[in-house]
C-alpha positions in Angstrom: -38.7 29.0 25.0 -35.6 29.3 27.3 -37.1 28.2 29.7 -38.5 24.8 28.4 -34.4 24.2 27.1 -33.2 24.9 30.7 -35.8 22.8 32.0 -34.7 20.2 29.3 -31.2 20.5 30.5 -31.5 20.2 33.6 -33.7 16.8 33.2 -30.4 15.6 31.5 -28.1 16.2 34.1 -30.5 14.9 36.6 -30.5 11.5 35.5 -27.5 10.2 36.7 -26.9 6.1 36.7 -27.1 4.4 39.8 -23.8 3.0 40.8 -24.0 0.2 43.6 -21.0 -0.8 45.6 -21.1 -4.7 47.0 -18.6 -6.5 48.6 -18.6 -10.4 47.8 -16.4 -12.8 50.2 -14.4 -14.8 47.3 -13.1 -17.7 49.9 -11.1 -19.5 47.8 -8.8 -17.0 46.0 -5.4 -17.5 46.9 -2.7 -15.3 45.8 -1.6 -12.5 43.7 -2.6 -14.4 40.4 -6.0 -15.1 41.6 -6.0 -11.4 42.0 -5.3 -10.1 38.4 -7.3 -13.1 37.0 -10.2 -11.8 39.0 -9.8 -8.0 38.3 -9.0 -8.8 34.4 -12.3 -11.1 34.0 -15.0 -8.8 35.8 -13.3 -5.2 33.9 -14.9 -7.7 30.9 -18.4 -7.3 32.7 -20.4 -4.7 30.9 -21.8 -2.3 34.0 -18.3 -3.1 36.2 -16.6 0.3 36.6 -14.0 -1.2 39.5 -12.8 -4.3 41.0 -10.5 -4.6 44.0 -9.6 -8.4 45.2 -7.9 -8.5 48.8 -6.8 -12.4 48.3 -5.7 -12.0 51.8 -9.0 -11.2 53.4 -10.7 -13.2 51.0 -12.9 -10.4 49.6 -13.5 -8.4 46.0 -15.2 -4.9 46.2 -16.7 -4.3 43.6 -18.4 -0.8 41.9 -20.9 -1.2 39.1 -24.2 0.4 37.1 -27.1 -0.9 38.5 -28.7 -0.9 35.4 -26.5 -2.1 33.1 -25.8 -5.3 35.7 -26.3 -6.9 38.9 -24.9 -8.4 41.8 -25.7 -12.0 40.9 -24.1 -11.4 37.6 -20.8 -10.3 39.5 -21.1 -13.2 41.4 -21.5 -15.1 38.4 -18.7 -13.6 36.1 -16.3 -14.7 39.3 -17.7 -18.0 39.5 -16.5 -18.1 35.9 -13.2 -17.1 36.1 -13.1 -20.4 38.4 -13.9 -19.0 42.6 -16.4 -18.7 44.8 -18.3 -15.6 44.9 -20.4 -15.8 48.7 -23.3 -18.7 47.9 -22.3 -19.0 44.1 -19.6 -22.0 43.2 -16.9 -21.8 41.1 -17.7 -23.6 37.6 -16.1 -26.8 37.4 -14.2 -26.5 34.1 -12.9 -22.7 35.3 -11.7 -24.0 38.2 -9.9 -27.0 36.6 -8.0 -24.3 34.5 -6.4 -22.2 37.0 -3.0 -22.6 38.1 -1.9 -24.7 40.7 -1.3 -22.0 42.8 -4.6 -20.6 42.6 -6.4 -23.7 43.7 -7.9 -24.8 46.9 -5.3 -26.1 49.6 -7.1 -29.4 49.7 -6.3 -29.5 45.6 -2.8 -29.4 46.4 -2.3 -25.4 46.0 -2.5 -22.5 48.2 1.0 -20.5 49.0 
């Protein structure tokens, strides 16, 4: 009998969720607002357990449950918030939305 818990147990513990680290070039953020709008939008993402955007080298890291989401779904979730996530674009009406700051130098914004 103490046996067959301790085997249950250990079953448990065993089973651990596969977390999956990706890094996705996000070209067109600009600045410490696109940043925080980013960060703010993915912690939304059921799965996402961290989200670091380095607007200066134009990338977010990002740390998630495999099973609970995926990297097309990050991509996705950023491309909602209004930038491009590698080959996914930035939906149109997102975009429109963000602050002049935060759009694409050839929109008028950039720092």
């Amino acid at each position: 009998m103490l046996i067959a818990v301790l085997g249950l147990l250990v079953t448990g513990f065993s089973q651990t969720k596969a977390v999956q680290n990706v890094t996705i070039k996000t070209p067109t953020v600009q600045c410490e607002s696109c940043k925080k709008r980013i960060e703010e939008f993915l912690k939304r993402e059921d799965g996402v357990q961290k989200v670091t955007v380095d607007y200066k080298k134009k990338v977010t890291k990002v740390t998630f449950i495999s099973d609970r989401t995926n990297v097309e779904n990050v991509k996705t979730a950023i491309a909602n918030a209004g930038y491009d996530a590698d080959d996914v674009t930035a939906d149109a009406e997102a975009y429109k939305k963000l602050p002049k700051c935060c759009k694409k130098p050839e929109d008028g914004g950039g720092m």
